[in-house]
C-alpha positions in Angstrom: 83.9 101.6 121.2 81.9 99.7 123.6 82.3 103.0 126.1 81.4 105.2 123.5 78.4 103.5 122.5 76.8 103.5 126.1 77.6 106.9 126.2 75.3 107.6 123.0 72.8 105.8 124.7 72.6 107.5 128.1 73.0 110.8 126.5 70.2 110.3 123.8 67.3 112.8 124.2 70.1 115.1 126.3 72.2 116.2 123.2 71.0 119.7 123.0 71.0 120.5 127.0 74.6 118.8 126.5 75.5 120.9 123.4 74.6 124.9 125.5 76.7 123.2 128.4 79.7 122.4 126.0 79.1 125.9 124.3 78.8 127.6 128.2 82.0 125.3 129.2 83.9 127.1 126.2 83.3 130.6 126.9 84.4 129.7 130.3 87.6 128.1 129.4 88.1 131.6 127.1 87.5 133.9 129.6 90.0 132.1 132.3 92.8 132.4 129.5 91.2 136.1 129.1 92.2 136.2 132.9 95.5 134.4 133.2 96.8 136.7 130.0 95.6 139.8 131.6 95.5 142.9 129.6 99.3 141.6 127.5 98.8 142.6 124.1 99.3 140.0 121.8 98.5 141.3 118.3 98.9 144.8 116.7 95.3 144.2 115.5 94.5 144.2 118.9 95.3 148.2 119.6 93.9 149.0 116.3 90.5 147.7 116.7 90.0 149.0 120.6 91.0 152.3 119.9 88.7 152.9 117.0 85.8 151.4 119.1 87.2 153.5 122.0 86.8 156.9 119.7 83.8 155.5 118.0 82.2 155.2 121.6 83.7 158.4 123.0 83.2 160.9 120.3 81.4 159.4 117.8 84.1 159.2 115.1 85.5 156.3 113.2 88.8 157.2 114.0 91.9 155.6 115.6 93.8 159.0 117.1 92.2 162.7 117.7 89.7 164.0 114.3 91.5 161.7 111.5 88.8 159.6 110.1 90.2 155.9 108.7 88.4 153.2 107.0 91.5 151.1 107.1 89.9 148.7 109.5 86.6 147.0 108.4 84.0 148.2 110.6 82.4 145.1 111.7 84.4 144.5 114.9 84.5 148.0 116.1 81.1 148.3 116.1 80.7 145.2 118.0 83.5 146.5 120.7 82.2 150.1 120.8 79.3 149.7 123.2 81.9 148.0 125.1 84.4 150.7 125.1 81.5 153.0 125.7 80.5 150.8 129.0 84.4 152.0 129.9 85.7 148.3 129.2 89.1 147.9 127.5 91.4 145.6 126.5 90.2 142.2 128.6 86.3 143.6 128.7 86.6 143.4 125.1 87.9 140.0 124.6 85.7 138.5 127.3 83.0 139.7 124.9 84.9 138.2 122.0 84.8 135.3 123.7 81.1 134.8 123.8 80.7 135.2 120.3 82.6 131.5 120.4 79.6 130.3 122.7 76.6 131.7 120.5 78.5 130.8 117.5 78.4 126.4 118.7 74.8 126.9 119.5 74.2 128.0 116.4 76.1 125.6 114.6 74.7 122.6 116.9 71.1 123.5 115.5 72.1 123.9 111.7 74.0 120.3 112.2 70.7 118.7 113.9 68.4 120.2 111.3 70.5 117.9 108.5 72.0 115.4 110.5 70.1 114.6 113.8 71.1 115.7 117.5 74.0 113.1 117.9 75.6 115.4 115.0 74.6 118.7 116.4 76.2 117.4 119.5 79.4 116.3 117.8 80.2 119.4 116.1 80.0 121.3 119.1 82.8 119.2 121.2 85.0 118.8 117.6 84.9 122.8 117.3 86.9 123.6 120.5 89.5 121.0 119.8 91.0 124.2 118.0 93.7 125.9 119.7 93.2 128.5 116.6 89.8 129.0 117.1 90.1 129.2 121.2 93.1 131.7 120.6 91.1 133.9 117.8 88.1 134.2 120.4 90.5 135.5 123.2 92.1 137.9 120.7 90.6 140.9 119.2 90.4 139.6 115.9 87.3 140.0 113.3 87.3 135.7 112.5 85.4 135.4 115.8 82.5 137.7 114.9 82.5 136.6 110.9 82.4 133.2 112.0 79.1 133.6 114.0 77.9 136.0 110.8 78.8 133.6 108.9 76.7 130.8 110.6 73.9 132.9 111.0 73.7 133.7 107.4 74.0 129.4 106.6 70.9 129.2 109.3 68.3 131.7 107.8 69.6 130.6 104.1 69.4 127.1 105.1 65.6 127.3 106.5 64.5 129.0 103.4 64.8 125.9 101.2 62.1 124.2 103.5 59.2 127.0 102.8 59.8 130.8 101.8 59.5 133.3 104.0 60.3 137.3 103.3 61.4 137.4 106.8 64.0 134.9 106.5 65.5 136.7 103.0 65.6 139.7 104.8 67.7 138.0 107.8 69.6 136.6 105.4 71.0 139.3 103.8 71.5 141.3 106.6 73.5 138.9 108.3 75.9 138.7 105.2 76.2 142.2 104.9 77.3 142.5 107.9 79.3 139.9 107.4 81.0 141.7 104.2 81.3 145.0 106.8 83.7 142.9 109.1 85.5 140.6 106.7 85.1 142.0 103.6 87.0 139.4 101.6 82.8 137.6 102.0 82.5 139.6 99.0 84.2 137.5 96.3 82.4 134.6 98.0 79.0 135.4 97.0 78.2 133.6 94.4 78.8 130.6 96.1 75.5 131.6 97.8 73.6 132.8 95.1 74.4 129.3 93.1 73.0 127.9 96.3 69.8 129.7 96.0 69.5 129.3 92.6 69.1 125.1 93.4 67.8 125.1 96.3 65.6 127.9 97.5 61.8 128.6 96.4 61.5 131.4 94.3 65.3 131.9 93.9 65.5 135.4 92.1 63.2 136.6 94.8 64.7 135.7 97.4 68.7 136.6 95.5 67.1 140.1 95.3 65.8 140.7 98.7 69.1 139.7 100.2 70.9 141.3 97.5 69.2 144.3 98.5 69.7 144.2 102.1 73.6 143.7 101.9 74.0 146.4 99.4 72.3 148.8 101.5 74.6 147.9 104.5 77.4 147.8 102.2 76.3 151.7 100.6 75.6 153.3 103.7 79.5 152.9 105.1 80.3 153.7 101.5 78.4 156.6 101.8 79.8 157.5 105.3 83.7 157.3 103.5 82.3 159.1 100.5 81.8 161.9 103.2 84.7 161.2 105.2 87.4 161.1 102.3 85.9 162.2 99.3 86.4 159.5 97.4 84.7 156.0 96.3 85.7 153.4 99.3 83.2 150.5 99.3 84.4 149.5 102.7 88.2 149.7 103.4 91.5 150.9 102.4 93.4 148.0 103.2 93.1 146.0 99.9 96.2 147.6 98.5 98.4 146.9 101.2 97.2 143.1 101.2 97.4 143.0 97.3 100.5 145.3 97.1 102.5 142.7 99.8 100.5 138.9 98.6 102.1 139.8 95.0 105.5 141.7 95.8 108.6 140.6 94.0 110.1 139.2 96.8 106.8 137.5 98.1 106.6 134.1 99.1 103.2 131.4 99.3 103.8 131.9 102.8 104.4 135.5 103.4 102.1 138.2 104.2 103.0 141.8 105.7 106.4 140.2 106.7 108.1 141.6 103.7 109.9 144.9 102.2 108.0 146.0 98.9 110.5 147.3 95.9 111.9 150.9 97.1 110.0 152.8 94.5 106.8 152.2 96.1 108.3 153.6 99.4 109.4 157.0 97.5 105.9 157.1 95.8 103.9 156.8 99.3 106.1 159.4 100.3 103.2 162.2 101.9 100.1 160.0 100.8 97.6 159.9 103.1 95.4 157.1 103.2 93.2 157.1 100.3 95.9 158.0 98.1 98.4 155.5 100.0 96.0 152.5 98.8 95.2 153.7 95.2 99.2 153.9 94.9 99.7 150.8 96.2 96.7 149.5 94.6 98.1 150.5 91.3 101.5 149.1 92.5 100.6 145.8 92.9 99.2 145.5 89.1 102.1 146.8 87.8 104.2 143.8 89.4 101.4 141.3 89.1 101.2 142.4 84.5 105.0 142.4 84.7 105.8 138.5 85.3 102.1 136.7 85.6 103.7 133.7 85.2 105.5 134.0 88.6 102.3 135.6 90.0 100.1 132.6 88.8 102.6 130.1 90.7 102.5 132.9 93.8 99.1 132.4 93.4 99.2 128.4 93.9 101.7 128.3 96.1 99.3 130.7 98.5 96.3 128.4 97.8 97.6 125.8 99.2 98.6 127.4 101.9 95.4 127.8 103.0 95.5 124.2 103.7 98.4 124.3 105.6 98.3 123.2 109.6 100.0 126.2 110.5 102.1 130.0 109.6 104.8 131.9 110.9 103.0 134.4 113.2 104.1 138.3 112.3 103.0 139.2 116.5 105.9 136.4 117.9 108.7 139.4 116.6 106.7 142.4 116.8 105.0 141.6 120.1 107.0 141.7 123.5 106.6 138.1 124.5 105.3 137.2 121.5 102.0 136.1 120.6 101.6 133.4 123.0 104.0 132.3 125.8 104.0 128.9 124.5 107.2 128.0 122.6 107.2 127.8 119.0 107.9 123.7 118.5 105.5 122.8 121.0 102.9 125.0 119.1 103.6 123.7 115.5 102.9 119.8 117.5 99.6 121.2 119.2 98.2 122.5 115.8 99.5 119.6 113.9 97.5 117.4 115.8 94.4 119.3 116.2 94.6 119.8 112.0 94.5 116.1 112.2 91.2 116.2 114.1 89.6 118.6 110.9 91.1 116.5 108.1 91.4 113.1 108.6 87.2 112.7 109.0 86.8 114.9 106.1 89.4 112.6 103.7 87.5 109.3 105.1 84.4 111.1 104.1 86.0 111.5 100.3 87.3 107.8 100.1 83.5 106.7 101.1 81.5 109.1 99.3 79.5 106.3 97.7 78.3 104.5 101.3 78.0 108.4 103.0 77.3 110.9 100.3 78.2 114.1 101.0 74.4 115.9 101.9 73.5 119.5 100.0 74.6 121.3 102.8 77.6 119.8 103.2 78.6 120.9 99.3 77.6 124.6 100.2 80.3 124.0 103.4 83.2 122.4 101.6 82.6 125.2 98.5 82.8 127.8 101.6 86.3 126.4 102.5 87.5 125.9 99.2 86.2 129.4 97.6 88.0 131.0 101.0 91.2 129.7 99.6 90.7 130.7 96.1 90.0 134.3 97.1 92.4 134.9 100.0 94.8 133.8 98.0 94.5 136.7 95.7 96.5 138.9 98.4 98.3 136.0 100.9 96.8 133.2 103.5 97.0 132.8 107.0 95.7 130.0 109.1 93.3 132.9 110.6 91.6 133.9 107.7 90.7 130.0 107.4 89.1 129.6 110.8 85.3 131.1 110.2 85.5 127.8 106.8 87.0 125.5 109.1 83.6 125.3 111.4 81.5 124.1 108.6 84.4 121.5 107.9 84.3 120.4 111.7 79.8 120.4 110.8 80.8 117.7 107.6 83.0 116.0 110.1 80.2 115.8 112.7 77.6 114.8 110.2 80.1 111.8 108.6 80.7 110.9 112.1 77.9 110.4 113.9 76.2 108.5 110.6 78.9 106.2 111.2 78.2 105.7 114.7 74.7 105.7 114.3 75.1 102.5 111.9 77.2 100.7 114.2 74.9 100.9 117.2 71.7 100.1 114.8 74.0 96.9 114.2 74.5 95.8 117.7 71.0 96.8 119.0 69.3 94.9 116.2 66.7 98.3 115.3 
């Protein structure tokens, strides 16, 4: 402890020059994994999401193969990729610029932390978040979670600086950085209300400032609805994956712990038989209400069993059997051990912080966090939950953690230094 307070001392004053070199050190350590992996795929989403940027950039169509439009993917993370693609970059141009997203993202985060918490905080936060092999392996992978994890933190920052004074400009950033937040995880959806509850207590001139940003998103939102409207003929807010994910989180044979790892009855098979892809997700769509209205009592225990799954430390990875090599060359048991101890680094602060809520009460902002990660749960687990999904929620718990933490240390240096 001695060690660690002299280090608070000689870095006070330096905790936001330390907090861009941290952020710069971790886009560094991603792109050198970027390098040693070389251009190995290691997810199916992977292929998906570069080829639709590479079309998108190319010809100008939102389309994985030749003329057939999709809207299976959300567009969020192709249109982020596709001036890459258009630059002639491909699979390790892409992730390198995945991998900043993880850099911008802790700069952001350090100066949401120091606006509540002081610099010490900010600084925290910023080392806790790379103590993630998750979050390190989403930002070298092409997978959305990067990108909706510095949405998401954007969308905190502008909503955050309203409740200090109003300002039109910040509503409008607001709401434009959760819609296109919704356009690459769309799942943000369900979730807001948890910001317009947030509003609603904390803002100046709430309803305003609900219906500006309300606005904004569903203009984002309605002009890709429009564009599938066109595309399909047929009323697609944003994707056509939500029967798939609701047709395999509430199979029969689905588990709290399963996702597309599963075989669906046969007679959805024989009825997607020559569906294309509208029709494939109504069917399914329709499908998975059918199972769900004939036993919702094993469907509301699915459904608990999946919520606390989102808790869990780790999941059994669909890309280790469908990927040569599988999704990282690290063996399996020495995985489970590296997460285990890394989800010890998220929770254990955040249980201290429950058992002393009465000597460090949990701060506003710090409610609007913890509803973030609990609300993620309770919609994912609608269709099934992954320890991905959880990733963009876990940065505001590692923000709480940061907050807790530094008080603490705060305290005991006040203590020994007599101020």
């Amino acid at each position: 402890m001695a060690a660690l307070e002299r280090l608070m001392i000689r870095t006070k004053g330096q905790e936001q020059r330390l907090a861009y070199a941290v952020a710069f050190l971790a886009v560094l350590l991603c792109w050198t994994l970027v390098f040693i992996e070389g251009g190995r795929e290691k997810s199916l989403d992977e292929s998906d999401f570069l080829a639709i940027a590479q079309n998108l950039a190319w010809t100008g169509r939102f389309s994985e193969t030749g003329d057939l439009p999709t809207a299976y993917r959300a567009p969020g993370l192709v249109f982020f990729l596709a001036p890459v693609a258009g630059l002639g970059g491909g699979l390790l141009e892409a992730r390198l610029a995945n991998a900043v997203l993880l850099g911008l993202s802790l700069v952001v985060l350090f100066h949401i932390v120091q606006r509540h918490a002081g610099p010490l905080a900010g600084l925290l936060a910023v080392v806790l978040v790379p103590t993630s092999p998750a979050i390190i392996y989403a930002a070298t992978t092409l997978y959305p979670q990067t990108l909706a994890t510095f949405l998401l933190l954007l969308t905190i920052l502008f909503l955050d600086r309203l409740t200090s004074a109003h300002s039109w400009h910040r509503a409008i950033a607001t709401g434009l950085c959760f819609g296109l937040l919704i356009m690459t995880v769309p799942i943000f959806l369900l979730l807001s209300p948890i910001l317009i509850v947030w509003v609603i207590w904390n803002v100046a001139r709430p309803w305003q400032t609900v219906l500006v940003c309300g606005l904004i998103t569903a203009l984002i939102m309605s002009s890709w609805t429009a564009r599938n409207y066109v595309a399909f003929d047929a009323f697609i807010p944003i994707s056509t994956s939500s029967g798939y994910n609701l047709a395999f989180g509430n199979a029969p044979n689905a588990k709290y712990d399963t996702s597309l790892n599963i075989r669906l009855p046969e007679y959805i098979y024989t009825g997607l038989t020559g569906a294309n892809e509208v029709e494939a997700n109504q069917f399914l769509t329709e499908a998975a209400f059918r199972e769900i209205a004939a036993d919702p009592g094993r469907v509301a225990w699915l459904y608990l069993g999946k919520f606390l799954h989102w808790f869990d430390y780790s999941n059994k990875l669909l890309s280790d059997k469908v990927i040569e090599g599988g999704a990282t060359p690290i063996k399996v048991d020495a995985r489970e051990t590296i997460l285990l101890i890394s989800y010890a680094i998220l929770v254990l602060p955040l249980l201290a912080h429950l058992l002393l809520q009465r000597q460090a009460p949990f701060r506003r902002i710090e409610w609007l966090f913890l509803a973030f990660w609990i609300g993620g749960g309770l919609a994912y687990a609608i269709f099934f939950t992954r320890v991905r999904f959880r990733l963009p929620f876990d940065w505001l718990i590692y923000a709480s953690n940061a907050m807790f933490l530094a008080a603490l240390l705060e305290q005991r240096l006040r203590r020994l230094t007599g101020r």
